[in-house]
C-alpha positions, 0 to 999 in steps of 0.5 A: 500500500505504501508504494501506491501512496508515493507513487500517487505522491510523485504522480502528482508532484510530475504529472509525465510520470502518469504517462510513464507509468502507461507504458506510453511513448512521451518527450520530458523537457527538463525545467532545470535545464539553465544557461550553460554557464551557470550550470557549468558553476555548479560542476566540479568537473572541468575541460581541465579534467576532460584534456587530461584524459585526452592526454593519458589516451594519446600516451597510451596509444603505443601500447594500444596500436602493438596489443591492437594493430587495427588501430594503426590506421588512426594511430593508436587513437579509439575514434569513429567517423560522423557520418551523412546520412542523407538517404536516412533522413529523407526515408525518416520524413517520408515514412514517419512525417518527421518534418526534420530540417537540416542535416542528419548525420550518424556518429558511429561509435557502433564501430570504434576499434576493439569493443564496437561500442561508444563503451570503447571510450569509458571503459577503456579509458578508465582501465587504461588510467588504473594501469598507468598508476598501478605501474607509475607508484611500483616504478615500472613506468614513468611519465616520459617512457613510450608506453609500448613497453606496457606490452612486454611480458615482464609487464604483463607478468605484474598485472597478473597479481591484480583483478579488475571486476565490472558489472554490465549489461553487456558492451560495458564490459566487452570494452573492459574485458577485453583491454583488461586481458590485454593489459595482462589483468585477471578479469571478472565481468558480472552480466545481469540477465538481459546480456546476450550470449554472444557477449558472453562467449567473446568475453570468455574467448579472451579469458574473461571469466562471466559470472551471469546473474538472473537479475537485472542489471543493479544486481549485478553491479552491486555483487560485483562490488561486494567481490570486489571489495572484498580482495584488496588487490581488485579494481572496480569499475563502477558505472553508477559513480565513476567520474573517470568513465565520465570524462573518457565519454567526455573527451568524445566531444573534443574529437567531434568538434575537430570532425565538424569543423573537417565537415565545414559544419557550423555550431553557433547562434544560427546553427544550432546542434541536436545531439541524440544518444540512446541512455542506460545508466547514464554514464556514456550519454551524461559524459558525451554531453557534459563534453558537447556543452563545454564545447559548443554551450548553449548552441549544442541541445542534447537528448537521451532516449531510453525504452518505454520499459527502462527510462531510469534516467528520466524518471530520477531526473523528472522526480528529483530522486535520481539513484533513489527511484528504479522503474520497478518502483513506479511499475515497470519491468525494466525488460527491453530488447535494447539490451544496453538500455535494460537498466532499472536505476540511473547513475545519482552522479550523471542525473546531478551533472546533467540536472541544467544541461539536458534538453530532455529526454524521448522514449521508445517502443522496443518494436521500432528499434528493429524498424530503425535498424531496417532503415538505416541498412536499408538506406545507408548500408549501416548496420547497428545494433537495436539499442543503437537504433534509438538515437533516431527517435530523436531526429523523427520526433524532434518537430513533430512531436507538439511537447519538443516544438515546445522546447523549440519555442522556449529556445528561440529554434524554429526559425533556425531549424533549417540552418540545425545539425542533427546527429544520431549517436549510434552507440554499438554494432560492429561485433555483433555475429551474423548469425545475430544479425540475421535474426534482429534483422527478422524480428517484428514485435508490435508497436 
């Protein structure tokens, strides 16, 4: 009985969440959202912070081009390319009457090196940082070596005695997993129930050892912690809280700006910049776009889509609550096709630092994931995974659906939206198996 009289409480204190509770597809404008350099005050992260992780990435890219050849092309460098996708764009105004103005492009994180996921950037990053201060306090690195030696088998022998653990839905820990067994570290990936199997098996084909848990994803984070805690000589990587995962999201944004201004694309007052990313716990979108409005301010609008079973984000940040409300507690099951998305509880870190920098946020039916990825291989060739297919929610729904024109009218942008750039962040793909492919390419749910 309780639950209901605090759910009837918070219904009335944010009336969206009734329609949350319905299971309906709904646009949440954040009210918070403020001028970005006020909002910046309140944060204690800086681009200070964000140049710092650009830099340990370009030390470490030696040693990642000798354990990763396939990253010599770009020099050692994790990156993926933006994308027009003219094609998609023109199928999205026509089959779905999205109304979109401007330019669409695709950010492909569904194929950046080693993890074929945007969680190549976090989760590499921070594996990477926990490495260079092991090595750094034990003398067997210093600041000015090539860090290529990290690949020797002297090396690899010392980070044999520590262990890193994670817990994930599944791309998370692809990327930890697979460049923490690089790195010569035993490794513990914890998957909650809604991680496909082929993650799984790749994880163990690098020695990964996957411990699978029944539940949802917080119970996986939270016994992998508890492991954790428990051996003084493990590491755990914690997507809930993380500030290094954060900023190695967030050194994304300086590279996409050098790739808009290769595009000769514009960001300023005339030519805003719409940036869409699909949201789990948070930590991936939250460090993207904390990136993007360091960068480009009050020019760049960034939205998070989440499925209508799993919208963790937007329901902690709609009722203030964050890391104290899941979806289960108003009702919903937390169960999605976007395995990526499946999470129940948000990160309390990522919903405070976006609190006034988040446009708002969309959410989506299960079905149309899968029609999404048949549009874009359609039209483009490009294949995505489901979770990944979300990001084009935004770009459909953003002048046609009657709550966003709202935002669009509060902030000055109709008369601009011929002069917007509109980017889908495709946030996972490459890895998945053909077989896999072939199925998600044949399956149909209701809308």
């Amino acid at each position: 009985m309780k639950a209901m009289v605090d759910l009837k409480m918070l219904e009335e204190k944010t009336p969206i969440l009734k329609e949350i509770c319905s299971e309906k597809e709904v646009f949440w404008k954040n009210p918070d959202k403020s001028a970005c350099g006020e909002a910046m005050e309140q944060i204690e992260l800086d681009m200070e912070d964000v140049e710092d992780a650009e830099h340990r990435l370009e030390r470490f890219a030696p040693f990642i081009m000798k354990c990763f050849p396939e990253t010599k092309e770009r020099n050692g460098i994790i990156e993926s390319v933006l994308t027009p996708v003219p094609k998609m764009k023109d199928l999205l105004n026509e089959k779905y009457d999205s109304n979109l103005e401007g330019n669409l492009l695709l950010k492909q994180d569904s194929h950046l090196a080693i993890a074929g996921s945007i969680k190549a950037r976090g989760g590499i990053y921070e594996i990477l940082k926990h490495t260079e201060e092991l090595a750094l306090e034990h003398g067997i690195l210093s600041l000015e070596d090539n860090y290529e030696k990290l690949a020797s088998e002297e090396c690899r022998e010392f980070f044999k005695k520590y262990t890193i653990q994670v817990g994930s839905t599944g791309n998370l820990g692809l990327s930890i997993g697979i460049m923490s067994a690089a790195v010569g570290y035993q490794v513990i990936v914890h998957m909650s129930a809604d991680a496909k199997q082929w993650k799984k098996d790749l994880l163990r084909s690098h020695g990964v050892t996957v411990k699978e848990y029944e539940s949802d994803y917080s119970e996986a984070v939270k016994n992998g912690r508890a492991l954790s805690d428990a051996d003084p000589n493990s590491y755990f990587v914690d997507d809930e809280n993380s500030k290094t995962l954060f900023l190695g999201y967030a050194v994304a944004a300086k590279r996409l700006q050098k790739q808009l201004e290769e595009k000769n694309v514009a960001v300023d007052e005339e030519h805003p910049l719409f940036v869409y990313i699909p949201c789990g716990v948070g930590g991936a979108p939250g460090g993207v776009c904390f990136g993007l409005k360091l960068l480009f301010g009050d020019y760049v609008h960034c939205f998070f889509i989440e499925p209508i079973q799993a919208p963790c984000m937007l329901v902690g940040m709609a009722t203030g609550l964050n890391q104290e409300i899941s979806v289960q507690d108003i009702g919903l099951t937390g169960l999605t096709h976007a395995d990526g998305l499946a999470v129940g509880r948000p990160s309390g870190f990522v919903g405070r630092v976006m609190k006034n920098l988040l446009g708002g946020e969309f959410t989506i039916r299960d079905g149309k994931l899968y029609d999404y990825m048949r549009d874009l291989l359609g039209t483009e060739n490009i294949f995505l995974e489901p979770s990944a297919c979300a990001s084009f929610e935004g770009p459909i729904q953003i002048e046609r659906n009657e709550s966003a024109r709202k935002y669009l009218q509060e902030n000055h942008l109709e008369e601009k939206m011929k002069n917007a750039t509109h980017i889908a962040w495709a946030t996972g793909g490459s890895l998945v198996p053909e077989a896999i492919r072939e199925e998600y390419k044949n399956t149909y749910l209701e809308k």
